[in-house]
PADODO-219584 format. One line per 5 residues: number of its first residue (from 1); their letters; for each residue x, y, z of N, C-alpha, C. Coordinates in steps of 0.1 Angstrom, whole numbers, plus 5000, padded with zeros to 4 digits. Last residue first. Layout:
<sites>
NUM> a> X Y Z X Y Z X Y Z  ... .
</sites>
This chain:
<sites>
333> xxxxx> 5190 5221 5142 5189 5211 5147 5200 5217 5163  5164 5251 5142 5181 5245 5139 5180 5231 5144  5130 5252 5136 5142 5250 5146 5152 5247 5136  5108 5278 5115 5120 5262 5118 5129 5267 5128  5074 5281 5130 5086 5284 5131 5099 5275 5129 .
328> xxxxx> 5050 5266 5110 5055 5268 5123 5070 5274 5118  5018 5284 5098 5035 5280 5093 5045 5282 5105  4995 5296 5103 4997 5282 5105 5004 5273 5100  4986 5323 5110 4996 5320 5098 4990 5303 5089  4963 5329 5133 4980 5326 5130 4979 5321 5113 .
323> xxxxx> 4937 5335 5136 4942 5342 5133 4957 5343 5128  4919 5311 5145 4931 5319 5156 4933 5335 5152  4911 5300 5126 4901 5309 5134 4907 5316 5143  4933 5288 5120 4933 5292 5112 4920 5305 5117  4931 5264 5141 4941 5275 5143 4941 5289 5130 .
318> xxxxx> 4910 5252 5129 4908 5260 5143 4922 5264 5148  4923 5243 5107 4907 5251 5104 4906 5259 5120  4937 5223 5112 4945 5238 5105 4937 5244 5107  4926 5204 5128 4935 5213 5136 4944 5225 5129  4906 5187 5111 4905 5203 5123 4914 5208 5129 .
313> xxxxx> 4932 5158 5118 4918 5167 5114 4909 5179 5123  4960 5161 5132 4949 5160 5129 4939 5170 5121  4985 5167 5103 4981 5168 5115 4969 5164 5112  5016 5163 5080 4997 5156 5084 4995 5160 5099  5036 5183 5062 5031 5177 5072 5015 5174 5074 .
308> xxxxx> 5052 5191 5037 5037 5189 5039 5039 5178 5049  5081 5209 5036 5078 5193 5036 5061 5196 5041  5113 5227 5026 5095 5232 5033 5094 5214 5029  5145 5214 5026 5135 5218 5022 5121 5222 5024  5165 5205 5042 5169 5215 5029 5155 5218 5023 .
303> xxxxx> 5158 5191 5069 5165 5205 5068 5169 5218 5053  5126 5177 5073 5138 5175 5065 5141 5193 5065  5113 5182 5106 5117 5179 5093 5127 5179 5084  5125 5160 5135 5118 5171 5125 5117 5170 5113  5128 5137 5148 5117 5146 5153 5120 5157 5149 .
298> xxxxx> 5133 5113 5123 5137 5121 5133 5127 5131 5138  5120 5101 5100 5133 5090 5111 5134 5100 5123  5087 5101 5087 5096 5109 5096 5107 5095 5104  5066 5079 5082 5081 5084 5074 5091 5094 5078  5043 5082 5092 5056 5072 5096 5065 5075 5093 .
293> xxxxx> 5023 5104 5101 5035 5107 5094 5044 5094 5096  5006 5101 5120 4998 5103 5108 5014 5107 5091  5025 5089 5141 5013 5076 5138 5008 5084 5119  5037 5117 5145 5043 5104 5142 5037 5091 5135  5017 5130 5159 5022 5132 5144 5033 5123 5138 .
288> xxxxx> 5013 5111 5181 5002 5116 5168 5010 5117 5160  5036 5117 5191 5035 5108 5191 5022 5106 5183  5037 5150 5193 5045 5142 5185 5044 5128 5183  5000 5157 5199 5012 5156 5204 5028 5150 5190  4984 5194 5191 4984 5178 5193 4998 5170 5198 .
283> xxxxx> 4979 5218 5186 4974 5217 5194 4972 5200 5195  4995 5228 5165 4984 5225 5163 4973 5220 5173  5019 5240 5178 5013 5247 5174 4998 5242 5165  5030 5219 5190 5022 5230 5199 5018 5235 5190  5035 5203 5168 5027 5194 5177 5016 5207 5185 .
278> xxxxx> 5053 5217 5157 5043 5216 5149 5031 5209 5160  5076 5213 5180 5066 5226 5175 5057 5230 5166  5079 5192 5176 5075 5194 5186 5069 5208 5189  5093 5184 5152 5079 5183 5155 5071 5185 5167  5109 5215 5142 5106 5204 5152 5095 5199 5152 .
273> xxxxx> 5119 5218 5110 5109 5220 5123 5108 5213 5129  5137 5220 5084 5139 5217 5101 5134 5222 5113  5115 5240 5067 5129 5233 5069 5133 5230 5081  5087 5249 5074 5097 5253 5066 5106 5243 5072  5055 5232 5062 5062 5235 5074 5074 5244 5065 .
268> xxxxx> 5018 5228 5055 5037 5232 5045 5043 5235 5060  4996 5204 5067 5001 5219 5062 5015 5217 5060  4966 5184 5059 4977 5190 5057 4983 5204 5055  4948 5170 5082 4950 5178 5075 4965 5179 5073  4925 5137 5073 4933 5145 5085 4937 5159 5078 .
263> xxxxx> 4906 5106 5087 4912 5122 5079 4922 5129 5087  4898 5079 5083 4907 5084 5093 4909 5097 5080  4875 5057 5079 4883 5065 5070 4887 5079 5077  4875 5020 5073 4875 5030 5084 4876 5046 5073  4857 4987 5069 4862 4999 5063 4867 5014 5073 .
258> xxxxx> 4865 4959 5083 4857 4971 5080 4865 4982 5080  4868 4923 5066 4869 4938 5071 4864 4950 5072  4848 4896 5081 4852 4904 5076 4860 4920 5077  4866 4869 5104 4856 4877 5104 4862 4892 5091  4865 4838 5084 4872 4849 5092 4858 4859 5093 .
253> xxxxx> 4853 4812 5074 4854 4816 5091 4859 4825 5094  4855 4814 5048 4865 4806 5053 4861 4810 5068  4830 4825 5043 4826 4812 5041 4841 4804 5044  4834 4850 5055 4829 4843 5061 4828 4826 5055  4850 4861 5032 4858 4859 5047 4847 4848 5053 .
248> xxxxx> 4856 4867 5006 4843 4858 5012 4847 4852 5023  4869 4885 4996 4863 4887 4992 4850 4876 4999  4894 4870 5011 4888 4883 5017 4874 4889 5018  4896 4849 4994 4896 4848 5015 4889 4860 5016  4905 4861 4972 4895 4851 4976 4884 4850 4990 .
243> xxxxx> 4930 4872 4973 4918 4881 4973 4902 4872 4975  4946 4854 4986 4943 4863 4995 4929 4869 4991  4945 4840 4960 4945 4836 4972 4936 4841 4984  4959 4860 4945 4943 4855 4941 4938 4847 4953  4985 4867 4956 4975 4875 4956 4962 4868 4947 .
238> xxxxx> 4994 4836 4956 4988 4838 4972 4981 4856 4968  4995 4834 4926 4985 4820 4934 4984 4828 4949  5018 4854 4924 5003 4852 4921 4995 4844 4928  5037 4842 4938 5032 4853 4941 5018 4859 4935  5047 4818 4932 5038 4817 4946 5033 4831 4946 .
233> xxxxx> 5067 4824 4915 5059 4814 4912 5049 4814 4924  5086 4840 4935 5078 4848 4924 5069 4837 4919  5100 4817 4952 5092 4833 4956 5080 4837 4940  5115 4805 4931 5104 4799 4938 5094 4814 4942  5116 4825 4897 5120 4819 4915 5112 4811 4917 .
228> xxxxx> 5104 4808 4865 5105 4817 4877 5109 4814 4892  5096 4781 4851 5112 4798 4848 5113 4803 4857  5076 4776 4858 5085 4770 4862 5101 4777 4861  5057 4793 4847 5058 4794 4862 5071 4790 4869  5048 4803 4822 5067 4803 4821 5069 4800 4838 .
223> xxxxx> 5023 4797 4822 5032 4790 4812 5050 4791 4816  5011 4814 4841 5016 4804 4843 5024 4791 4835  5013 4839 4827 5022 4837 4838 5022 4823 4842  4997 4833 4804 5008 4832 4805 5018 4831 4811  4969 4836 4814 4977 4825 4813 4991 4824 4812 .
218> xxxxx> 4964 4860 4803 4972 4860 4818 4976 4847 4818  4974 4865 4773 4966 4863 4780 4972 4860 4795  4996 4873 4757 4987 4870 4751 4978 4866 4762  5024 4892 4770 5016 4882 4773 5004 4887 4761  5055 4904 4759 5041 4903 4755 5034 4894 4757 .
213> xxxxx> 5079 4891 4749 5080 4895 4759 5068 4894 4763  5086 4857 4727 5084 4872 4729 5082 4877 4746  5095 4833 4730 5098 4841 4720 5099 4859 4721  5085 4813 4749 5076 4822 4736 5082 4832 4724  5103 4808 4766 5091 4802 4766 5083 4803 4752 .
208> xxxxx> 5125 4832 4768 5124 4818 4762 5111 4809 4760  5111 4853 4771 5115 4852 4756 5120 4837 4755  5097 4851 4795 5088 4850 4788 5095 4850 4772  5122 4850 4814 5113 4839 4810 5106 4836 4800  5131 4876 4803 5140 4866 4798 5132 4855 4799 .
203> xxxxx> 5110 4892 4817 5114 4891 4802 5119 4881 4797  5116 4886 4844 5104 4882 4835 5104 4882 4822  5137 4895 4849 5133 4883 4844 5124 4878 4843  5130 4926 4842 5142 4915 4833 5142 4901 4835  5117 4933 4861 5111 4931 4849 5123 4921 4844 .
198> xxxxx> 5117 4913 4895 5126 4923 4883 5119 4920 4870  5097 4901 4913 5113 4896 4907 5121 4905 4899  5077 4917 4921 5083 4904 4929 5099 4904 4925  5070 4929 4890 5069 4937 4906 5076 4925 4919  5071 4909 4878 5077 4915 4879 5083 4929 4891 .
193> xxxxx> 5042 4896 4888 5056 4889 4889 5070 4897 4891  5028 4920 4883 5033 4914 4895 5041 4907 4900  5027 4914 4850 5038 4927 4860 5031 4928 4876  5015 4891 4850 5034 4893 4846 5037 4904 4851  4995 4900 4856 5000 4890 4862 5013 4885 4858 .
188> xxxxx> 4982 4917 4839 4986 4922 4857 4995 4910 4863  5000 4926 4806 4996 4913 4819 4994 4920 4830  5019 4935 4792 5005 4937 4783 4999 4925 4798  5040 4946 4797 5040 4929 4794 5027 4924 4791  5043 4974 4799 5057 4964 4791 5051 4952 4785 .
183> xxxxx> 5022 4987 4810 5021 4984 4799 5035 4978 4790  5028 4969 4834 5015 4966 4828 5014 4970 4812  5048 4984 4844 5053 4971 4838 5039 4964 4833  5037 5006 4849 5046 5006 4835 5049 4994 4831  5020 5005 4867 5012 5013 4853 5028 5008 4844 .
178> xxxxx> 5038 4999 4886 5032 4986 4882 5024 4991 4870  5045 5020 4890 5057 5014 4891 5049 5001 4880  5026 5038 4900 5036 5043 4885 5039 5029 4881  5019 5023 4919 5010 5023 4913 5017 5029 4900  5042 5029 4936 5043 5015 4935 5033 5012 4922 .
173> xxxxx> 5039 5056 4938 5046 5049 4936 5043 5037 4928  5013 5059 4955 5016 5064 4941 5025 5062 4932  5022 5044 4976 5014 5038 4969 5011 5048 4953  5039 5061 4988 5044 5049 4986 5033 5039 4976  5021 5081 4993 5032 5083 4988 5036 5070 4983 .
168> xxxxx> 5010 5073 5018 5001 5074 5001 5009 5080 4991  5025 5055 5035 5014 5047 5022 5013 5055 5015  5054 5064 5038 5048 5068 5038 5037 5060 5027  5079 5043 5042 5073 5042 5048 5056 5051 5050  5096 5054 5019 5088 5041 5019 5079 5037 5028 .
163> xxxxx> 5106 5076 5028 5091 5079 5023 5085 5064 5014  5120 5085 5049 5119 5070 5046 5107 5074 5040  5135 5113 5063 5126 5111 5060 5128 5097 5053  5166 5128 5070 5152 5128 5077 5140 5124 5075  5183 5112 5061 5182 5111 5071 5176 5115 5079 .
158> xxxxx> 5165 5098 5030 5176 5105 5034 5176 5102 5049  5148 5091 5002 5151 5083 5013 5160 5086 5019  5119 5094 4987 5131 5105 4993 5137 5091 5002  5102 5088 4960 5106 5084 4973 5116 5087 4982  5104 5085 4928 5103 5095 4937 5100 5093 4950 .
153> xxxxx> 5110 5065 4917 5103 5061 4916 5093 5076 4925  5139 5056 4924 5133 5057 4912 5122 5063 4905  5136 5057 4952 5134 5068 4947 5136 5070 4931  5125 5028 4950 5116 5040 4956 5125 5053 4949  5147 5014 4942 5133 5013 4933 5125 5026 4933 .
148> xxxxx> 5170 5014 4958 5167 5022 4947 5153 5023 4934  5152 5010 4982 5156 5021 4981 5161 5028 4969  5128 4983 4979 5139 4987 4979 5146 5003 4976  5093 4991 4989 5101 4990 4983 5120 4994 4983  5072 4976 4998 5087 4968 4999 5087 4972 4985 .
143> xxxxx> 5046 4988 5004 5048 4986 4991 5059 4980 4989  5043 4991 5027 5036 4989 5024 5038 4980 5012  5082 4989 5041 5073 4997 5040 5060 4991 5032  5112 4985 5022 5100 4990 5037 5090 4992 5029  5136 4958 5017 5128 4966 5013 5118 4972 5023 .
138> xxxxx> 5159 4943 5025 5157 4957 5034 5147 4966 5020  5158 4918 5027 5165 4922 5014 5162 4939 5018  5139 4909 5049 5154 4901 5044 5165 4913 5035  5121 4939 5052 5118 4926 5044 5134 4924 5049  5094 4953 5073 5110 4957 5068 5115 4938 5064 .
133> xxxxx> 5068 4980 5078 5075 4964 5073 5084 4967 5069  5059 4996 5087 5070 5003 5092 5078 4985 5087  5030 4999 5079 5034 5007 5075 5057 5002 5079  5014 4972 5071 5023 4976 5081 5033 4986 5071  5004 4951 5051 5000 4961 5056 5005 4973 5068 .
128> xxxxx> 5017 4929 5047 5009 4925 5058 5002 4942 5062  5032 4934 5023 5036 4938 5038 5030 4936 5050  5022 4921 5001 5037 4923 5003 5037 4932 5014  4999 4911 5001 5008 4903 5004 5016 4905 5000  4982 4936 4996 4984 4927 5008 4993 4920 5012 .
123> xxxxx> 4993 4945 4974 4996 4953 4987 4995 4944 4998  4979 4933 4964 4994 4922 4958 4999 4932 4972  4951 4931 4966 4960 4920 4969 4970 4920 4967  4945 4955 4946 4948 4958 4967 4951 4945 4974  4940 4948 4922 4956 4949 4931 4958 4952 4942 .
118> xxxxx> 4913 4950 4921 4920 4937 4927 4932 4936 4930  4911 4971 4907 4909 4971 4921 4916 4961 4925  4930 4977 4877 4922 4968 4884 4920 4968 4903  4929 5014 4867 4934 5001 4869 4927 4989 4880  4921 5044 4869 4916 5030 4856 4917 5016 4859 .
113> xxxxx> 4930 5056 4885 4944 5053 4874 4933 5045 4863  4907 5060 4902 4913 5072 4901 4919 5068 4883  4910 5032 4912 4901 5038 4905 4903 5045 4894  4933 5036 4927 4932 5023 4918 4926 5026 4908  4930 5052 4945 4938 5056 4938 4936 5047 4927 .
108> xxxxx> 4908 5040 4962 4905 5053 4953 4921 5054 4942  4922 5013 4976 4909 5014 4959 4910 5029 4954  4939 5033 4988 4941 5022 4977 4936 5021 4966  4918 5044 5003 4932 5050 4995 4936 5043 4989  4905 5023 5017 4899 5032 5004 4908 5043 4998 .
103> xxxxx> 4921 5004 5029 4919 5004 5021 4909 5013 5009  4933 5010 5051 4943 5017 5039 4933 5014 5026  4915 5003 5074 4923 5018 5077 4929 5022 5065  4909 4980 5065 4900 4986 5064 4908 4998 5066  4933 4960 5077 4934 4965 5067 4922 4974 5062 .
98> xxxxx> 4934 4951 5105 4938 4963 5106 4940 4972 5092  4916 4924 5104 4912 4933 5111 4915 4950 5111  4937 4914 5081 4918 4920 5080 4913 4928 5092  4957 4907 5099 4959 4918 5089 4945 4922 5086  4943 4888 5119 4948 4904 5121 4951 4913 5110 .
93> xxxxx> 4937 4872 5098 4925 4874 5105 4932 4891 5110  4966 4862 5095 4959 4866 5087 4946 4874 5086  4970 4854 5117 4976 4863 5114 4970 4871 5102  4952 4829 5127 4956 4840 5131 4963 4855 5129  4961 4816 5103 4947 4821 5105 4942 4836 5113 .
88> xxxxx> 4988 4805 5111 4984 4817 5096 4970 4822 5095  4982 4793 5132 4988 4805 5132 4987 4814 5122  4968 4773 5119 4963 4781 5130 4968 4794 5131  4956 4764 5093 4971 4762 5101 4968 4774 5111  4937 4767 5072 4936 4753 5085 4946 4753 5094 .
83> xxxxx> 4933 4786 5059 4921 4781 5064 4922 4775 5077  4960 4794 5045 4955 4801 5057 4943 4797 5061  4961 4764 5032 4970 4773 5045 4965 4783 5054  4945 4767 5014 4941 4761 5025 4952 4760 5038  4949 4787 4999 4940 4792 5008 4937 4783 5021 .
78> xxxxx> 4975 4779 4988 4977 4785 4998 4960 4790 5007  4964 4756 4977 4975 4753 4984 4973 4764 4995  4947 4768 4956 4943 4761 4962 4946 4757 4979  4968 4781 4938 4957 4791 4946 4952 4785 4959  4980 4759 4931 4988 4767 4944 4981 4779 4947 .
73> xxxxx> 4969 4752 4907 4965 4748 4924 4976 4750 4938  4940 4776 4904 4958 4769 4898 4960 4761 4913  4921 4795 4882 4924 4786 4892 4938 4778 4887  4915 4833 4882 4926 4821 4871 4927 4806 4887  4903 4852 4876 4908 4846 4889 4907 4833 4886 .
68> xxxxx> 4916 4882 4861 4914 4870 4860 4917 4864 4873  4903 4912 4883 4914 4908 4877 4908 4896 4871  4881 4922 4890 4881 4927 4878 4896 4923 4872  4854 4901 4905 4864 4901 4902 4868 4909 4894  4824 4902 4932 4833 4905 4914 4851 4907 4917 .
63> xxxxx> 4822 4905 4958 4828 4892 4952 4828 4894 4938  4839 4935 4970 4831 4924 4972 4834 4913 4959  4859 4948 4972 4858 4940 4982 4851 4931 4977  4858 4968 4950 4866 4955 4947 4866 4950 4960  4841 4989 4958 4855 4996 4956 4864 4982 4956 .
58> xxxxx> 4820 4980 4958 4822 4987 4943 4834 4994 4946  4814 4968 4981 4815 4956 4962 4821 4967 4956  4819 4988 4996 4831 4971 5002 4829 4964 4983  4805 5007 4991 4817 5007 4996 4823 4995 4993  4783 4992 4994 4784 4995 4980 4798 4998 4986 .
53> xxxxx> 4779 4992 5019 4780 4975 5014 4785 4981 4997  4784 5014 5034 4790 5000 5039 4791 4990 5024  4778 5040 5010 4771 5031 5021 4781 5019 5020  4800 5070 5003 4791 5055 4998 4787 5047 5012  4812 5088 5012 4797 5088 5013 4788 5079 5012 .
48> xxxxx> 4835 5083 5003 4833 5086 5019 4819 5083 5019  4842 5087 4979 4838 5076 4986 4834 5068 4995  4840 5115 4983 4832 5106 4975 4826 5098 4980  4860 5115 4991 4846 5124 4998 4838 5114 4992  4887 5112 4980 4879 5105 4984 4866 5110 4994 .
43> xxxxx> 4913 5124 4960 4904 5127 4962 4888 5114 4968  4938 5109 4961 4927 5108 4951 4917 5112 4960  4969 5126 4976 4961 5111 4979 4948 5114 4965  4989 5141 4989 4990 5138 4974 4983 5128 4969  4991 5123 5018 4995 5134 5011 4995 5132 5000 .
38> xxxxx> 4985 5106 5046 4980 5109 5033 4986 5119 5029  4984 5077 5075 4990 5087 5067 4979 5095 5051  4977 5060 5092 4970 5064 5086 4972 5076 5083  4991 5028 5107 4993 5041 5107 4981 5049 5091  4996 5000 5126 4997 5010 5116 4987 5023 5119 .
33> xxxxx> 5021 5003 5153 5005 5000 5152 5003 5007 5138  5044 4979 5156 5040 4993 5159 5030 4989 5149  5073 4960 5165 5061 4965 5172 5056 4974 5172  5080 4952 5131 5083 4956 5144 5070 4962 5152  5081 4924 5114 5070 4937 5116 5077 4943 5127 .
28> xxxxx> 5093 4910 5084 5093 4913 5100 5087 4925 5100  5096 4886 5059 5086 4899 5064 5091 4897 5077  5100 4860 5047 5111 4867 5051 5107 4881 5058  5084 4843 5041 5087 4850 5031 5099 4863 5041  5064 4828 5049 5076 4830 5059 5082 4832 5046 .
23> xxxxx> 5034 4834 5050 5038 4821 5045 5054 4823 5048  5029 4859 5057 5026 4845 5071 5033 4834 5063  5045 4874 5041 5044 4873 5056 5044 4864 5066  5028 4868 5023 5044 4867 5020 5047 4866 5036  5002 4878 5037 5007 4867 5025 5023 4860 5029 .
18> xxxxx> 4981 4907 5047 4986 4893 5043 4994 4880 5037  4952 4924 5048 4968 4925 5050 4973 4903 5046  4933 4951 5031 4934 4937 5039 4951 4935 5047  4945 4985 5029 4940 4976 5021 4936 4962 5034  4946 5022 5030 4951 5008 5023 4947 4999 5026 .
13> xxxxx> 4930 5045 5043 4942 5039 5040 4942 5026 5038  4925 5081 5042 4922 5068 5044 4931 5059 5043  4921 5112 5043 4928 5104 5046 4926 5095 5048  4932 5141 5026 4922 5134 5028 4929 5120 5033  4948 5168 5012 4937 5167 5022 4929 5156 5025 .
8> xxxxx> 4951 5161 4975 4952 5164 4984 4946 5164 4996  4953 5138 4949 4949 5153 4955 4950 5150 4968  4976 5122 4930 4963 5121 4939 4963 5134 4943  4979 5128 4894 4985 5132 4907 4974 5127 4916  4968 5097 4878 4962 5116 4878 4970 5114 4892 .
3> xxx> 4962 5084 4844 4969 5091 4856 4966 5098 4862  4946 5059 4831 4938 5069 4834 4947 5073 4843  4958 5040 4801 4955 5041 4815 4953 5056 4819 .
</sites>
């Protein structure tokens, strides 16, 4: 597999939305609008350039597949859930409407690693795309991840900062996370499961069933289906599910997604800055720098260390014509 830190300065964001959510998997959203964060992201100008429709096929929207799209009939089950039950239509329809904002940071990172595009379903249907999702089991965020997974996994989770809550952080992550159990189980579709349930029991399924750990083909997730939770048995069938629906919104009646690509800039602050002084000094408010930062808990930054803040776009380049520095002053708390 193909690693690479994401680079810097750029801002798009993540994916469709959907799943675990509508099918009542335990997801609550609180009332807030996602968000279009970036730091440490894959380089996307690129991608930026591509036309609507090559955009949407060749960053895995359109109808090629690069995962197996393995029929089963709880693929079946769930599409026709979200086809025919109103309210999952409806919700589902919303997460497409607000998943164009994550998804070329997604795809580009996907890219970027080598790895199959089509995993911008399993993002879907573990947060509905909401930056600020908060699971039963108190996983956050895009990626649900539990707190000791995340900082496993480098994810700060202190009292100034939830960097579960940050997508392109949170998605570097989750992208380590799944690069490893991909190469544990030689499967995208055992290390989804696993990503769901714990490598370990996936393991234990797959050594009673077989003997060994090591899928021989994706099939194999469904050989050990019945070994697994309920939850995790549905977690494939609703990411091929989802990716179906998406990939051909109109022939279920949704309307499709569109692509957005929200930029922005990044600068180094020092240690417990108010964001209220990062706000004046770029000439925007805290309730912006909040929407391009979710992961902030408090209105500054973290006290022990400098922290790469997101302002808008053009607002380093036209204070930088200023003549200022464009390193705000740290407040004390």
């Amino acid at each position: 597999m193909k690693r690479s830190a994401l680079t810097r300065r750029h801002g798009v964001l993540i994916a469709t939305g959907a799943a675990l959510a509508v099918a009542g998997f335990g997801i609550s959203f609180p009332g807030r609008a996602p968000v279009a964060p970036a730091e440490d992201v894959v380089a996307i100008e690129e991608a930026a350039t591509l036309s609507e429709r090559s955009a949407f096929e060749g960053a895995g929207l359109g109808p090629e597949w690069d995962l197996p799209n393995l029929d089963h009939p709880r693929v079946d089950y769930w599409i026709a859930r979200f086809d025919t039950v109103p309210e999952m239509r409806k919700k589902f329809q919303g997460f497409l409407d607000r998943g164009g904002q994550y998804a070329p940071m997604i795809l580009a990172a996907l890219e970027e690693r080598g790895m199959p595009r089509d995993l911008l379903y399993l993002a879907m249907i573990e947060s509905g795309f909401q930056a600020h999702a908060t699971s039963h089991a108190a996983a956050v965020g895009l990626w649900q991840f539990i707190r000791e997974t995340g900082e496993r996994y480098g994810l700060n989770v202190d009292r100034a900062v939830d960097e579960r809550r940050d997508p392109v952080r949170a998605t570097n992550a989750a992208l380590d996370y799944l690069e490893e159990l991909y190469d544990r189980f030689g499967s995208w579709y055992l290390a989804a499961a696993a990503y769901n349930s714990g490598e370990n029991r996936v393991s234990r399924a797959m050594r009673a069933q077989f003997g060994r750990e090591r899928a021989r083909s994706e099939a194999d997730y469904y050989a050990i289906w019945d070994r697994l939770p309920k939850e995790t048995r549905d977690y494939v069938p609703l990411m091929i599910a989802a990716g179906r629906i998406t990939k051909n919104p109109e022939v279920y009646g949704f309307r499709p997604m569109t692509l957005a690509s929200p930029s922005w800039d990044e600068v180094t602050v020092p240690p417990a800055t108010q964001l209220s002084t990062i706000a004046a000094t770029y000439g925007t408010t805290v309730n912006v720098l909040k929407e391009l930062n979710p992961h902030f808990k408090l209105d500054r930054t973290p006290n022990n260390r400098h922290y790469s803040v997101r302002v808008p776009a053009g607002a380093a380049a036209r204070l930088a014509q200023t003549g200022s520095s464009g390193e705000s002053t740290p407040v004390a708390d």
